[in-house]
C-alpha positions in Angstrom: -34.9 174.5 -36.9 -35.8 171.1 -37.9 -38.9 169.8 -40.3 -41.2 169.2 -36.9 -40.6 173.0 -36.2 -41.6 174.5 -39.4 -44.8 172.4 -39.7 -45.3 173.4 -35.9 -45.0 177.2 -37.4 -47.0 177.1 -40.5 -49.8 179.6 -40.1 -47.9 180.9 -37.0 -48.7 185.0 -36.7 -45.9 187.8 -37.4 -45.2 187.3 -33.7 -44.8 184.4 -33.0 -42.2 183.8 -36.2 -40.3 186.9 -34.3 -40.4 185.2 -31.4 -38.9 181.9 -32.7 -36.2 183.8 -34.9 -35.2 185.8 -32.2 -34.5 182.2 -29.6 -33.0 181.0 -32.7 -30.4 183.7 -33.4 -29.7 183.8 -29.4 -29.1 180.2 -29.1 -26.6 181.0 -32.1 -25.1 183.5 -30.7 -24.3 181.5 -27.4 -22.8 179.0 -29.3 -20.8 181.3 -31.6 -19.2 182.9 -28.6 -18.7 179.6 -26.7 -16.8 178.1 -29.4 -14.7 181.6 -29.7 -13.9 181.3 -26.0 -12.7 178.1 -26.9 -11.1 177.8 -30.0 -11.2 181.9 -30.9 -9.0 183.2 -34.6 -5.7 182.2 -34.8 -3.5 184.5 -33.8 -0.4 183.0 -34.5 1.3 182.0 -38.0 3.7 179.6 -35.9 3.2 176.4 -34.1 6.9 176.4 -32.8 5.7 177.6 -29.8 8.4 178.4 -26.5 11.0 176.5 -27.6 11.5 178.6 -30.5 11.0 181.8 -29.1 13.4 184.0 -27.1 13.7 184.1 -23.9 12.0 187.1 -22.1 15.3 188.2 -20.5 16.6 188.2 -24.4 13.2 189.9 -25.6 13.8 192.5 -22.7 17.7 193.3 -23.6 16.5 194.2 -27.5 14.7 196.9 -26.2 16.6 200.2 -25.3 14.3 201.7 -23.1 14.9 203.2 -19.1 11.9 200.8 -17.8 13.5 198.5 -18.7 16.3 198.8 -15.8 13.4 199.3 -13.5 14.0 197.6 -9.8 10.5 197.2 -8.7 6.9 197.3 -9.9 6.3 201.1 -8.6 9.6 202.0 -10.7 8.1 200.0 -13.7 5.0 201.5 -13.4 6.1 205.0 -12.4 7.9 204.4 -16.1 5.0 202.4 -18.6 1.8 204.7 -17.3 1.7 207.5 -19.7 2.4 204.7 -22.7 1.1 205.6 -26.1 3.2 203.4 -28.4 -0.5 202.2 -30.0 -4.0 203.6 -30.3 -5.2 202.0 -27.1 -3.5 205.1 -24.8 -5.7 207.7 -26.5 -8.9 205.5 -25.6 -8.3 204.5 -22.0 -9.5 206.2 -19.0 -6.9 204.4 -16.9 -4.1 202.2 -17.3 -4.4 199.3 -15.6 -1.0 198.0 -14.5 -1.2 195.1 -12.4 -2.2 194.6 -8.7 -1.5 192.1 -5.7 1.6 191.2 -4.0 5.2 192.2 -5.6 6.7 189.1 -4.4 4.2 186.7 -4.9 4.1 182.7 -5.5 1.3 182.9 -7.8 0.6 185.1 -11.0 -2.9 185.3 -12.9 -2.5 186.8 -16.5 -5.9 187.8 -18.0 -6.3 189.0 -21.5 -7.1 192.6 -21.1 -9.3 195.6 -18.9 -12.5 195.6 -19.3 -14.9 198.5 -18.5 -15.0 198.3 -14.7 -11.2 197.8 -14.7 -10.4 201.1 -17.4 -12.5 202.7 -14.7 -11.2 201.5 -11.4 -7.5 201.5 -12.5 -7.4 197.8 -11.3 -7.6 194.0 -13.1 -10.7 192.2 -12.3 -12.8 194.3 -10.2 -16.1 193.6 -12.3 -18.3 190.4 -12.1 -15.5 188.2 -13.2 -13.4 189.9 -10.8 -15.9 189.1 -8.1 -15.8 185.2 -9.6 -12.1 185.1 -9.6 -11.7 186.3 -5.7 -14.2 183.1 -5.3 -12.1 180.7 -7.0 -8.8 181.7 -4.8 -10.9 181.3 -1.8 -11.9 178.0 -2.7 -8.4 177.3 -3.3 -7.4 178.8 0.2 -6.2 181.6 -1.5 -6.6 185.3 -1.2 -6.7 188.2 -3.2 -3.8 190.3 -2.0 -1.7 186.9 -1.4 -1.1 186.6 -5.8 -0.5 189.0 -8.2 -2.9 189.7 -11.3 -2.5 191.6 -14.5 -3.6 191.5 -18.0 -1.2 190.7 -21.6 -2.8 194.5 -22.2 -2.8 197.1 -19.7 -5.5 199.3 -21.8 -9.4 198.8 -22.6 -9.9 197.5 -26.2 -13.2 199.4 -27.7 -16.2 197.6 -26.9 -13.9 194.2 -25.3 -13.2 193.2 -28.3 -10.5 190.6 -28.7 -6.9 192.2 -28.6 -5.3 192.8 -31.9 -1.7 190.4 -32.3 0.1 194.2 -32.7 -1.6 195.8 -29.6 -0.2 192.0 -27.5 3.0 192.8 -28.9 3.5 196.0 -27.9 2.4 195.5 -24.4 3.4 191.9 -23.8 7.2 193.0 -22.9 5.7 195.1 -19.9 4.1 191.8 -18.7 7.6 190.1 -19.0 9.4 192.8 -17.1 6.7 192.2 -14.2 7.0 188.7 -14.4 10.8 189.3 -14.0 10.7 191.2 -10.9 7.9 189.4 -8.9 9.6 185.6 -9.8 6.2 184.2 -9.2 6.5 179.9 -8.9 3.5 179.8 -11.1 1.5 181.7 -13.5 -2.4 181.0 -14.5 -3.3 182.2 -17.3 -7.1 183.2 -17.4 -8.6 182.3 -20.7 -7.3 181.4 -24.6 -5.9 184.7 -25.1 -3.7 185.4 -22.5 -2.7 182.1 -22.9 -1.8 181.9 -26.5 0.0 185.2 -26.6 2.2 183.6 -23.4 3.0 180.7 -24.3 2.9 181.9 -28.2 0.8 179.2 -29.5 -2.4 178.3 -31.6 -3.6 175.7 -29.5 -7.3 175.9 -28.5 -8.4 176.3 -24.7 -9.3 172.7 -24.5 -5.8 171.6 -25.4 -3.8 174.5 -23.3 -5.7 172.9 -20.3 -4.6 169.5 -20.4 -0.7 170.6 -20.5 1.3 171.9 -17.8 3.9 174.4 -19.4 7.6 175.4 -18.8 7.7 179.4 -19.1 11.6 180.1 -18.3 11.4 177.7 -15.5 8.3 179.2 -14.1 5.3 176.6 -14.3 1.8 178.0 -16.1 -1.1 176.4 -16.1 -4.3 177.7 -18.2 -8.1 177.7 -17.4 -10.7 179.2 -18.3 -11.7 182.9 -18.1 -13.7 184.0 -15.3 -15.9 186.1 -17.2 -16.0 183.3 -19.8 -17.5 180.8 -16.6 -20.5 183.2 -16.4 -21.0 182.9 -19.7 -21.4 179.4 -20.0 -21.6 177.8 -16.1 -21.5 174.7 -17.3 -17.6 175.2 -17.6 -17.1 175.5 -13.6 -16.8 171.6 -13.5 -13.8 171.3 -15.3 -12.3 174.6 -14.4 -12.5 173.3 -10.8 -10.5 170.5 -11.8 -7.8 173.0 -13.2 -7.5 174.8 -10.1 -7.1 171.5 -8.3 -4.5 170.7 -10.5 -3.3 174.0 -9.6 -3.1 173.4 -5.6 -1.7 170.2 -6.2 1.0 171.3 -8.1 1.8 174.4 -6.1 2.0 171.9 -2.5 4.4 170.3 -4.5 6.7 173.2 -5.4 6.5 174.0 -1.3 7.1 171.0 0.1 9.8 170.7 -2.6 10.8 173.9 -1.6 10.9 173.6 2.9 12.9 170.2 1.9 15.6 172.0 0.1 15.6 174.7 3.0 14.3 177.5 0.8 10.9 178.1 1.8 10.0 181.2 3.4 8.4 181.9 6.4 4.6 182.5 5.1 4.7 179.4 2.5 2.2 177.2 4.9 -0.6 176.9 2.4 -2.9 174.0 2.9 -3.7 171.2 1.2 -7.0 171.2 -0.9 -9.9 168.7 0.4 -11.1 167.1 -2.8 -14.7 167.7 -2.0 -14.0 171.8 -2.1 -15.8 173.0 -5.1 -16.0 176.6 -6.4 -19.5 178.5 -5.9 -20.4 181.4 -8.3 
């Protein structure tokens, strides 16, 4: 509130000073929670990052558990549903696994359910959901053509942020899907899922501008689509990610037919610069 403001105010009724607190502490809180979608609390003590971390098939063979052996995704999740190893299993309604195709090109990794996905069983099904089936259409993409799932496959209380022990827990679950679906490319949805992938402190505006290595799997990150209602302003650039995205992925297939290993359904077209998302 600047000096103009408070000789504006002076004599102002009760109301009015409510009134003017009250657009005051909004426009705070907007920006508060803007700059937490993009820079958030560091999660990691480490800025080794990948390069320093082991491998997923060598995080996977530490842990002496039948799941781990598991074939497919129904075998996987046949094997992880009734999980309790932290509090989270005693608050969820469902748990929410993972969704899309089991063989899929393309992998979205959000942070966590939220309350339309504890109660549906499924990953973005809400409003961001709705956004997100947008954004693959603009990208002549569909829904049941990808494969989406969360770092966490239980609600955190309220939506708050996951803790760094609750990723931990669930994070090898995420690798052992990754594993089996072999997707060409992951997109990771938001600072969180992306920092607890790619096990890094870097903010969302730096995570953007890379293109990652994730044992030879290619991950880009963008922003959340829950996070794009938020703050629209944010669709600009996040279109320009998912351009990136396209572009990169008609590489990997025309890289792919020229070797003689595509498959049969790997047609997808290319992406007319003028597309843009619509919310």
């Amino acid at each position: 509130m600047g000096v103009k403001d408070e000789k504006s105010l002076a004599g102002a009724t009760p109301g009015v000073w409510n009134q003017t607190i009250s657009a005051f502490l909004k426009d705070a809180m907007e920006y508060l929670m803007e700059q937490e979608d993009l820079f958030g609390n560091i999660v990691y003590t480490t800025k080794k990052g990948l390069s320093h971390r082991p491998k997923p098939a060598e995080q996977l063979a530490l842990i002496k558990e039948p799941w781990v052996a598991a074939e497919t995704l129904d075998d996987l999740y046949s094997m992880t549903k009734d999980c309790l190893k932290c509090p989270l299993g005693a608050t969820r309604t469902h748990f929410v696994f993972g969704v899309g195709n089991p063989h899929a090109d393309v992998m979205f990794i959000g942070e966590a359910p939220g309350f339309d996905e504890d109660m549906q069983g499924e990953p973005f099904v809400g409003r961001a959901g709705q956004l997100l089936n947008k954004i693959l259409e603009a990208v002549h993409l569909r829904r049941e053509d990808v494969y989406i799932a969360n770092i966490l496959k239980c609600r955190p209380p309220g939506n708050r942020d996951p803790l760094l022990s609750e990723m931990e827990t669930c994070t090898p679950y995420l690798l052992k899907q990754i594993e089996l679906i072999r997707p060409k490319i992951i997109i990771a949805l938001g600072r969180i899922a992306a920092q607890a992938l790619l096990h890094t402190n870097e903010s969302l505006t730096e995570l953007r501008e890379k293109v990652y290595d994730f044992n030879g799997i290619k991950v880009l990150v963008t922003y959340h689509p829950a996070a794009l209602l938020r703050n629209p302003g944010w669709k600009r650039p996040a279109w320009e990610d998912m351009k990136k995205f396209r572009k990169l992925y008609d590489q990997i297939l025309e890289s792919a037919r020229a070797g003689g290993k595509s498959k049969p359904d790997e047609t997808g077209p290319h992406l007319p610069d003028k597309h843009s998302m619509k919310s």
